[in-house]
Chimera marker file (.cmm) of the C-alpha trace (Angstrom):
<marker_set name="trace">
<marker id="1" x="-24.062" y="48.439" z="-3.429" r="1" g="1" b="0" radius="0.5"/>
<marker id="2" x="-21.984" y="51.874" z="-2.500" r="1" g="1" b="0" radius="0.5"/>
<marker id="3" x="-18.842" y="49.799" z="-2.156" r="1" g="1" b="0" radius="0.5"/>
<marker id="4" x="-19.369" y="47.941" z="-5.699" r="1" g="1" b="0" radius="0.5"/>
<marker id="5" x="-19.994" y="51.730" z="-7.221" r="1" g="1" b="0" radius="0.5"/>
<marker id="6" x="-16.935" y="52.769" z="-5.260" r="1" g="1" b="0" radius="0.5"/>
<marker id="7" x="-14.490" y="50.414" z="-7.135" r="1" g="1" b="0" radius="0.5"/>
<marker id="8" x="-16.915" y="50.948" z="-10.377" r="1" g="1" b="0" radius="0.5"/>
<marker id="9" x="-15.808" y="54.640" z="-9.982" r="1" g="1" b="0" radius="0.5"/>
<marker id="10" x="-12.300" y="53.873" z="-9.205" r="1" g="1" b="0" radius="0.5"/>
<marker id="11" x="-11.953" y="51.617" z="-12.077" r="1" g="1" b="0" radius="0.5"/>
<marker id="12" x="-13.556" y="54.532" z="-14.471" r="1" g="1" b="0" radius="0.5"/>
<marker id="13" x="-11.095" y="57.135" z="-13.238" r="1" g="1" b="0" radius="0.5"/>
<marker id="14" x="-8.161" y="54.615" z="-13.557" r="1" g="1" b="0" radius="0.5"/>
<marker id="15" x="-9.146" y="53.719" z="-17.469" r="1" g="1" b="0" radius="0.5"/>
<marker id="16" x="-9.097" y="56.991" z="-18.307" r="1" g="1" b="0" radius="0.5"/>
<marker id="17" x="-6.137" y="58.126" z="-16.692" r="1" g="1" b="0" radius="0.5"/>
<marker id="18" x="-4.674" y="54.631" z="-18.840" r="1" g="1" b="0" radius="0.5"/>
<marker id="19" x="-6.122" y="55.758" z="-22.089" r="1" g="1" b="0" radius="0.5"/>
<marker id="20" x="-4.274" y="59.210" z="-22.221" r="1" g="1" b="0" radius="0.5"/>
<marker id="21" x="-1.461" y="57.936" z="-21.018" r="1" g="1" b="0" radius="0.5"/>
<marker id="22" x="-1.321" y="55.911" z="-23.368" r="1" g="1" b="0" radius="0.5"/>
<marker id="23" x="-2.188" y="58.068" z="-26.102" r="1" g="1" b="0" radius="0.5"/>
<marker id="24" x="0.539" y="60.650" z="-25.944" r="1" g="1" b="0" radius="0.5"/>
<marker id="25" x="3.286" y="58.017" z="-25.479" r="1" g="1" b="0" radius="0.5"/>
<marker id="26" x="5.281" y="57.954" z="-28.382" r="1" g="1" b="0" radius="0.5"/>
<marker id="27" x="4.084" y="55.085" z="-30.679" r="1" g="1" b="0" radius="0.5"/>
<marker id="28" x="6.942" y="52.517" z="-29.632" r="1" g="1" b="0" radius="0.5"/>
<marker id="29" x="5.302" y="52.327" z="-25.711" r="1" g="1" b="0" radius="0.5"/>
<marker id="30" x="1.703" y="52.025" z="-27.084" r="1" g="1" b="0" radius="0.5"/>
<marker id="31" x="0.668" y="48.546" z="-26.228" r="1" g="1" b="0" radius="0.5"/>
<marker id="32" x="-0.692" y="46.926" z="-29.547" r="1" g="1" b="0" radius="0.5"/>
<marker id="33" x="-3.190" y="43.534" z="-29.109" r="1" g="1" b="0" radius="0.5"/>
<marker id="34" x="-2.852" y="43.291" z="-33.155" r="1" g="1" b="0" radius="0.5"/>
<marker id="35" x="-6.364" y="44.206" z="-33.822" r="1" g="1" b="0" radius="0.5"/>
<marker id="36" x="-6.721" y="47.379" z="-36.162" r="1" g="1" b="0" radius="0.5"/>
<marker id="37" x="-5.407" y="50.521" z="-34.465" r="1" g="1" b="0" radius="0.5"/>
<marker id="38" x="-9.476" y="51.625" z="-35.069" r="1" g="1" b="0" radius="0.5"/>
<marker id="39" x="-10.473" y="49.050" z="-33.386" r="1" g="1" b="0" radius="0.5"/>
<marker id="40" x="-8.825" y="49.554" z="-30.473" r="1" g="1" b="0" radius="0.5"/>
<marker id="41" x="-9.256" y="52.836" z="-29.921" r="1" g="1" b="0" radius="0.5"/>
<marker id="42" x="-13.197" y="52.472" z="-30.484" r="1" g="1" b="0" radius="0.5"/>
<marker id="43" x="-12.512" y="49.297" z="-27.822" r="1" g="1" b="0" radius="0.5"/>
<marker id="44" x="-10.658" y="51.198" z="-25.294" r="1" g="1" b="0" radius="0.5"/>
<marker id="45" x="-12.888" y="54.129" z="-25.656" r="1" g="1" b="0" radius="0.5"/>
<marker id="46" x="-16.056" y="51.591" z="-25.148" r="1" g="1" b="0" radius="0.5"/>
<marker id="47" x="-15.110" y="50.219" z="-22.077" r="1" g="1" b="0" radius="0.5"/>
<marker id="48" x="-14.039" y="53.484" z="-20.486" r="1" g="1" b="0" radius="0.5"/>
<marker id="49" x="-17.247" y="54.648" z="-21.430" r="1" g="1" b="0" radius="0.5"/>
<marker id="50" x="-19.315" y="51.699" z="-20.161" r="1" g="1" b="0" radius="0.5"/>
<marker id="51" x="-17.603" y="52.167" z="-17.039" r="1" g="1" b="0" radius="0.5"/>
<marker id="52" x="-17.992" y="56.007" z="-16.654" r="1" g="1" b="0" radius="0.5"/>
<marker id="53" x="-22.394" y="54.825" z="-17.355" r="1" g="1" b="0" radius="0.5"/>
<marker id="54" x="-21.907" y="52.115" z="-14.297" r="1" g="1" b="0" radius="0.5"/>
<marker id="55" x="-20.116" y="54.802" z="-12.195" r="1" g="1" b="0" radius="0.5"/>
<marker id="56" x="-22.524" y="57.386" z="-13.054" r="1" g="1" b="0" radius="0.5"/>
<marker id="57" x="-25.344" y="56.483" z="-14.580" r="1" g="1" b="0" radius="0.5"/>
<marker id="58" x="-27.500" y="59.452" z="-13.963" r="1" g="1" b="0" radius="0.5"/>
<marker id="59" x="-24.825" y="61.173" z="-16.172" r="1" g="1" b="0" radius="0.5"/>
<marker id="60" x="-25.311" y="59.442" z="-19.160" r="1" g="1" b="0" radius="0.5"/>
<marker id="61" x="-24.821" y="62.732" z="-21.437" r="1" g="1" b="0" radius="0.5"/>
<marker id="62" x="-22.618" y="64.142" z="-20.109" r="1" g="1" b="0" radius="0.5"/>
<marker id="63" x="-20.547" y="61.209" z="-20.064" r="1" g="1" b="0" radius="0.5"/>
<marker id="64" x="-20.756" y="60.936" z="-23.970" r="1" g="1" b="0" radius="0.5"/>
<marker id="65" x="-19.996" y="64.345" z="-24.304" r="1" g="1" b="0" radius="0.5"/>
<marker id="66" x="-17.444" y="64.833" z="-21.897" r="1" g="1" b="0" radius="0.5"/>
<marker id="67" x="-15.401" y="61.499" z="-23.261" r="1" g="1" b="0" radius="0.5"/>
<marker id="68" x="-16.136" y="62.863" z="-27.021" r="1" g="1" b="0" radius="0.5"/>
<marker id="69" x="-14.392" y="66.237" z="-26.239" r="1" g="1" b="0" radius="0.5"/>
<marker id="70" x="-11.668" y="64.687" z="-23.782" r="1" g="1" b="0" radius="0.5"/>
<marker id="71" x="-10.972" y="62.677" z="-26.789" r="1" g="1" b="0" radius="0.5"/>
<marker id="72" x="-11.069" y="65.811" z="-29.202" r="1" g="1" b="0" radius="0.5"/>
<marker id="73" x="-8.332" y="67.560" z="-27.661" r="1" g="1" b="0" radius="0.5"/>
<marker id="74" x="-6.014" y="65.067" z="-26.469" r="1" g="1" b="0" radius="0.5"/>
<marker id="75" x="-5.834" y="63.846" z="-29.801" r="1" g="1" b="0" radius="0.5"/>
<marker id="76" x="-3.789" y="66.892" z="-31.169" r="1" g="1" b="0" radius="0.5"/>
<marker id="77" x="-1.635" y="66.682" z="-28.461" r="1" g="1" b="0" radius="0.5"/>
<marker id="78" x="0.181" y="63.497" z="-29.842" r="1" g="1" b="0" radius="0.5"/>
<marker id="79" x="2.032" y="65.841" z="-32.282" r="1" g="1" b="0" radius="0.5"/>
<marker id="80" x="4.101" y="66.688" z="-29.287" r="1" g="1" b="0" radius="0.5"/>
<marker id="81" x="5.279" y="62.520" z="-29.550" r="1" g="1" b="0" radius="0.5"/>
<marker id="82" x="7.467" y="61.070" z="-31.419" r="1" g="1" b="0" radius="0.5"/>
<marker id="83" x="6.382" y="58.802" z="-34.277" r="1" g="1" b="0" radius="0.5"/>
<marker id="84" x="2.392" y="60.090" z="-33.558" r="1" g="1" b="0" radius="0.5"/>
<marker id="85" x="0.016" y="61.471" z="-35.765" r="1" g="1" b="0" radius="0.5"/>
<marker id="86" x="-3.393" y="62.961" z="-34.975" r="1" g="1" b="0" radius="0.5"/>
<marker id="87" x="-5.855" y="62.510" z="-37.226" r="1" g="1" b="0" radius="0.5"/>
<marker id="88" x="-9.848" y="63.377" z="-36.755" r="1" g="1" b="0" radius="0.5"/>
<marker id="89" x="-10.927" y="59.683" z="-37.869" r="1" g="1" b="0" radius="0.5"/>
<marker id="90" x="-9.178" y="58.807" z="-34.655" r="1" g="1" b="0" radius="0.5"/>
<marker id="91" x="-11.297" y="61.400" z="-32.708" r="1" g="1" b="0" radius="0.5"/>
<marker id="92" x="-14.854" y="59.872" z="-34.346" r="1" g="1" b="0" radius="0.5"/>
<marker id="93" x="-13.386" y="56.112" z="-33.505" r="1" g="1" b="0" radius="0.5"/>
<marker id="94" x="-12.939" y="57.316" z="-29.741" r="1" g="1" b="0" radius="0.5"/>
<marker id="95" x="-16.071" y="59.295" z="-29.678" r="1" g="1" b="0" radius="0.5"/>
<marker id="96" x="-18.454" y="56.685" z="-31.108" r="1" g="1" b="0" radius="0.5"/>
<marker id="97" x="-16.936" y="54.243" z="-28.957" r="1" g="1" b="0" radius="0.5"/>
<marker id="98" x="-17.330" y="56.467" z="-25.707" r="1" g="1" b="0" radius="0.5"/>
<marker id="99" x="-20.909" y="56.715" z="-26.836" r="1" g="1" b="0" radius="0.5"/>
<marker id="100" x="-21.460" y="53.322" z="-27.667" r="1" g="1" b="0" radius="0.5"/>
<marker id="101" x="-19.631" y="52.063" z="-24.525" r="1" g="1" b="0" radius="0.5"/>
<marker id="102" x="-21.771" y="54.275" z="-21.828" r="1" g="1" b="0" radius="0.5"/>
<marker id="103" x="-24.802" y="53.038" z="-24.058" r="1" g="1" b="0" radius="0.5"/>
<marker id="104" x="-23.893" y="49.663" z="-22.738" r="1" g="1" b="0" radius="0.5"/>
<marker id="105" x="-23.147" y="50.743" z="-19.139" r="1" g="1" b="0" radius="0.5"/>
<marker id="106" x="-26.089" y="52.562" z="-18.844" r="1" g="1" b="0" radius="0.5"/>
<marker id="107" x="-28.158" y="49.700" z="-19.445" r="1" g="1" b="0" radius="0.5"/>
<marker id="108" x="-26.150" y="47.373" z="-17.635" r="1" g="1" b="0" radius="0.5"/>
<marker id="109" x="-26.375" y="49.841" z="-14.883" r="1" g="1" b="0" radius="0.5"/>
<marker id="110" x="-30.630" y="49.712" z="-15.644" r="1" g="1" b="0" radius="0.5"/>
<marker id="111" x="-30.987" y="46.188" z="-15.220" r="1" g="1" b="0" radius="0.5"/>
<marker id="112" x="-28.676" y="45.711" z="-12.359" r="1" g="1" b="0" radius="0.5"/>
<marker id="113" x="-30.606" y="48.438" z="-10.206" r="1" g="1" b="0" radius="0.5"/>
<marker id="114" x="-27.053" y="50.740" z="-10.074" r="1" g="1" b="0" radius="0.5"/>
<marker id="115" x="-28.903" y="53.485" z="-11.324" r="1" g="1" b="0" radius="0.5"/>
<marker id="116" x="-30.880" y="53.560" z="-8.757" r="1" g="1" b="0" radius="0.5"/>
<marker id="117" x="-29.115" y="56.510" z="-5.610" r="1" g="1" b="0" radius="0.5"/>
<marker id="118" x="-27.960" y="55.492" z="-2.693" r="1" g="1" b="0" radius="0.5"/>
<marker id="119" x="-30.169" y="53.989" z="0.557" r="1" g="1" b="0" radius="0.5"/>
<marker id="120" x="-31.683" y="56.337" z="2.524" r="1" g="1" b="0" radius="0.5"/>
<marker id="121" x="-33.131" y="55.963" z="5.434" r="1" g="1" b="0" radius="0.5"/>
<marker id="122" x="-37.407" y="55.934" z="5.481" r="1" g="1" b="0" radius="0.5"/>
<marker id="123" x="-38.552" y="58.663" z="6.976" r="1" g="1" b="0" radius="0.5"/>
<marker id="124" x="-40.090" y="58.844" z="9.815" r="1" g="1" b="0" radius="0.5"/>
<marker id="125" x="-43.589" y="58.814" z="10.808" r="1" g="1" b="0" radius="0.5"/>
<marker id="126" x="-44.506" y="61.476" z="13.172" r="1" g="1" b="0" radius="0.5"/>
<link id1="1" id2="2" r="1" g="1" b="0" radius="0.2"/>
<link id1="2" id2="3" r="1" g="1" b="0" radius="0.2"/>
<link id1="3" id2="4" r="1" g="1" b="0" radius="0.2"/>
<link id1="4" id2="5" r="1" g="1" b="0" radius="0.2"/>
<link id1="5" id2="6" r="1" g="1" b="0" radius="0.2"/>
<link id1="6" id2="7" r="1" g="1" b="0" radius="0.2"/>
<link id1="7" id2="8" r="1" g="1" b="0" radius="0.2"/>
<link id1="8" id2="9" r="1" g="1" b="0" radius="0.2"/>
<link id1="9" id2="10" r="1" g="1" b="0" radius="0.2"/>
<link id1="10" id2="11" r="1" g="1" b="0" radius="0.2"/>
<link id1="11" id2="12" r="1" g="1" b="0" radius="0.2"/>
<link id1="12" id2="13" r="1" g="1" b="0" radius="0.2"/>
<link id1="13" id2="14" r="1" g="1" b="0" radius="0.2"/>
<link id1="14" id2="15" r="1" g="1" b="0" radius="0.2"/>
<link id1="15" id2="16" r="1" g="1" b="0" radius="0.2"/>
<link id1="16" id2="17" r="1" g="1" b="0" radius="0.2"/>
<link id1="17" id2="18" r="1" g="1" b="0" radius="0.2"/>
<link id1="18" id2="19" r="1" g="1" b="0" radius="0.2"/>
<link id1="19" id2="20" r="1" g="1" b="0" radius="0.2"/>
<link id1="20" id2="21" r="1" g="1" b="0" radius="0.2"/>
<link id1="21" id2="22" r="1" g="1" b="0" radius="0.2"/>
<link id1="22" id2="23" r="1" g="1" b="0" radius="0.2"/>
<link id1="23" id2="24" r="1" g="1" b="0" radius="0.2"/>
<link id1="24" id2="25" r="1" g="1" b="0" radius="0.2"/>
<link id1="25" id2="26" r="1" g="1" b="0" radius="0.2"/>
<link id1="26" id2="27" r="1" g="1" b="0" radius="0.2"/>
<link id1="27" id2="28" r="1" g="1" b="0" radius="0.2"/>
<link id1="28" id2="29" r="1" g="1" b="0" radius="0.2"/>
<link id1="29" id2="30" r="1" g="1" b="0" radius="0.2"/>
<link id1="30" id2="31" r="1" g="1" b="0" radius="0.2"/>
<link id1="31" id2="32" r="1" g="1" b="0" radius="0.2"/>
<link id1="32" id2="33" r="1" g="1" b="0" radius="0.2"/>
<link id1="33" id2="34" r="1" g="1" b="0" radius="0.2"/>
<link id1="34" id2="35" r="1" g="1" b="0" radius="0.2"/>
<link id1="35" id2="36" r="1" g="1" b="0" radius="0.2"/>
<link id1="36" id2="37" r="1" g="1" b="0" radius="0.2"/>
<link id1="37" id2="38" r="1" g="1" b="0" radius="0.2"/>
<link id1="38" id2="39" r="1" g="1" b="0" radius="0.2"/>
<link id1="39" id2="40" r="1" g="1" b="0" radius="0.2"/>
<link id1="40" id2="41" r="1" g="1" b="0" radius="0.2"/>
<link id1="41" id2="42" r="1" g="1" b="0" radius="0.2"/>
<link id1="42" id2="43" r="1" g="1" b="0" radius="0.2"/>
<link id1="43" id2="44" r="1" g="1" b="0" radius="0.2"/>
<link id1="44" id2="45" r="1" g="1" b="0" radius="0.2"/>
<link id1="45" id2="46" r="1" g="1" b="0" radius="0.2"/>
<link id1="46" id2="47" r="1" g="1" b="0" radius="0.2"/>
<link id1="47" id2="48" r="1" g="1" b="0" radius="0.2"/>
<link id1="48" id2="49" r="1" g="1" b="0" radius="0.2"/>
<link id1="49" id2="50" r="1" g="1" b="0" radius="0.2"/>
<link id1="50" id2="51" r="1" g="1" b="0" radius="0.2"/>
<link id1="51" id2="52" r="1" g="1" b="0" radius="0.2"/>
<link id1="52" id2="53" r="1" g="1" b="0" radius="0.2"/>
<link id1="53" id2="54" r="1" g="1" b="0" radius="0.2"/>
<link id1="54" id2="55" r="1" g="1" b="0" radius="0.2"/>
<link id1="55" id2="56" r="1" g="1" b="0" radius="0.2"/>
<link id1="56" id2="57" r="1" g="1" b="0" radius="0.2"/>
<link id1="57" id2="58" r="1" g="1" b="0" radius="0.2"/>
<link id1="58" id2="59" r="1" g="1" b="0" radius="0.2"/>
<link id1="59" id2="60" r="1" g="1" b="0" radius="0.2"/>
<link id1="60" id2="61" r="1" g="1" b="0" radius="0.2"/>
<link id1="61" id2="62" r="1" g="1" b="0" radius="0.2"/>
<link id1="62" id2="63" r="1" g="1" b="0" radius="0.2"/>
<link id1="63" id2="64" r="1" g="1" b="0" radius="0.2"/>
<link id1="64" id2="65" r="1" g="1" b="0" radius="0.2"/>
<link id1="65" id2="66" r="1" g="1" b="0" radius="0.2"/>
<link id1="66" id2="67" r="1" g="1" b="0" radius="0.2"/>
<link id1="67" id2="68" r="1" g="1" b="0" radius="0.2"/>
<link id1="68" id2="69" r="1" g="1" b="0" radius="0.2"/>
<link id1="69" id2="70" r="1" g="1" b="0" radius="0.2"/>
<link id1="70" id2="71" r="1" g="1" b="0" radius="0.2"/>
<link id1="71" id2="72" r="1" g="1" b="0" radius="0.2"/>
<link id1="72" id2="73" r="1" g="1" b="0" radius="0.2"/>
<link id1="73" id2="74" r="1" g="1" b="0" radius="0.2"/>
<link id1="74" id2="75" r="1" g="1" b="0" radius="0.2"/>
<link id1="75" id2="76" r="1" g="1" b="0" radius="0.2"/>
<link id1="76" id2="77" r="1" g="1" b="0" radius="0.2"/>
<link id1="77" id2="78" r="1" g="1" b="0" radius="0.2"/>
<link id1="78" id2="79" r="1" g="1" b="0" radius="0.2"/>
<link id1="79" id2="80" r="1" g="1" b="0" radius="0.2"/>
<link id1="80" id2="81" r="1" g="1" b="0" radius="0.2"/>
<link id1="81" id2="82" r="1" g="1" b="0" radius="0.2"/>
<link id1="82" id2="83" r="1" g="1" b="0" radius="0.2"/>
<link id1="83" id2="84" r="1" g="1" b="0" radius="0.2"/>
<link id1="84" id2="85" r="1" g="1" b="0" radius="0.2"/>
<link id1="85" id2="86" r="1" g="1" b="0" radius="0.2"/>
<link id1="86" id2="87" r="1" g="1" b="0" radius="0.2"/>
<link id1="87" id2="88" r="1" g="1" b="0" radius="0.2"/>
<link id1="88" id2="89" r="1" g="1" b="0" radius="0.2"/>
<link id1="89" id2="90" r="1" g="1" b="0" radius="0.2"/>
<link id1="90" id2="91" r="1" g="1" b="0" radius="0.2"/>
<link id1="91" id2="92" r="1" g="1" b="0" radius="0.2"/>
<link id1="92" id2="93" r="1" g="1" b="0" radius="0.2"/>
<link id1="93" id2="94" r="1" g="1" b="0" radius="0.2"/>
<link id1="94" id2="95" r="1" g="1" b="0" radius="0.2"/>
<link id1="95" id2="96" r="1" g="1" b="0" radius="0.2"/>
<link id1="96" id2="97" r="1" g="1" b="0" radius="0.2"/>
<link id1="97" id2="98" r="1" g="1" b="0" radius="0.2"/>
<link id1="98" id2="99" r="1" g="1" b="0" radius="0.2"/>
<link id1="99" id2="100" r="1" g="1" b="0" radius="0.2"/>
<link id1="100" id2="101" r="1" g="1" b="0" radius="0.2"/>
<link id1="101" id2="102" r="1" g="1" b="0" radius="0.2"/>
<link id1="102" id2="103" r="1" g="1" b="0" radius="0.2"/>
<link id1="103" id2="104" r="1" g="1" b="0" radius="0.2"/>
<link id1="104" id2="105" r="1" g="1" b="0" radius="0.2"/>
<link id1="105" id2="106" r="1" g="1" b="0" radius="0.2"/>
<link id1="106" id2="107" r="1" g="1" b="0" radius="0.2"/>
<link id1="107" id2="108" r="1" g="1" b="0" radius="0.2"/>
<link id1="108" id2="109" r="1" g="1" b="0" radius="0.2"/>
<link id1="109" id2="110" r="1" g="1" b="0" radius="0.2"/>
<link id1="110" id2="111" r="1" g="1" b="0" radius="0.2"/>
<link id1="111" id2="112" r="1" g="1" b="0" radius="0.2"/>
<link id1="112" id2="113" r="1" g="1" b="0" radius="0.2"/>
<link id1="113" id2="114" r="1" g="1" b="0" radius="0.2"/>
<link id1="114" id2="115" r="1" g="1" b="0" radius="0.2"/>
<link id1="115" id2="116" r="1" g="1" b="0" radius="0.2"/>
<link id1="116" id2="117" r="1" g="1" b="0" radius="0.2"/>
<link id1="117" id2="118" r="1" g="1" b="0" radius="0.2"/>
<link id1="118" id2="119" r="1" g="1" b="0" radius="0.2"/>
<link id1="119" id2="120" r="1" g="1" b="0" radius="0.2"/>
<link id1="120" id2="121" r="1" g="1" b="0" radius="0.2"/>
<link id1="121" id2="122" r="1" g="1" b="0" radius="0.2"/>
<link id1="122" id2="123" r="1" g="1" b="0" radius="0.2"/>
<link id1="123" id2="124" r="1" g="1" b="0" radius="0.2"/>
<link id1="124" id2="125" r="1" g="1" b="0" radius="0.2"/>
<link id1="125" id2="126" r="1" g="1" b="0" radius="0.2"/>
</marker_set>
């Protein structure tokens, strides 16, 4: 189990490191599956945040909040590339999917016993 939530934590760093990478490209690099941009973001932002609830699913809140913000102020930062343009309906797309998304991990992570810690050892009797 610790070497499943090792590459479960892994792949949660990794997606988010993706995501705001790909955010503050400028829009000719972003990768486009031709969904609606909305839709994509709220995907993208869903399966980082399922992820983040699998990697850490004792951290459920602050996993919602923590993607919610992270998405709050990278957003204005796409000014700074060319051809983007923040906008705060982006921002709610992103946060509800975060939300959403660690909703799903977390109970994924419920039924799958990952929320339970880490072995220890029994104590012993004496």
């Amino acid at each position: 189990m610790d070497t499943i939530r090792l590459v479960i934590r892994r792949a949660a760093w990794l997606s988010i490191l993706i995501v705001l990478l790909v955010t503050l490209v400028p829009i000719g690099l972003r990768p486009a599956t031709g969904l609606p941009p909305n839709i994509e973001r709220f995907c993208a932002m869903a399966a980082v945040g399922a992820l983040f609830a699998l990697a850490y699913p004792r951290r459920f809140w602050l996993i919602v909040l923590t993607l919610s913000l992270t998405a709050a102020i990278v957003e204005p930062l796409q000014s700074l590339a060319a051809g983007r343009h923040p906008s705060f309906q982006d921002v709610e797309y992103k946060a509800l999917g975060a939300a959403i998304g660690a909703a799903l991990g977390y109970a994924i992570a419920s039924v799958t016993g990952l929320t339970a810690g880490p072995a220890r050892p029994a104590p012993e009797a004496t």
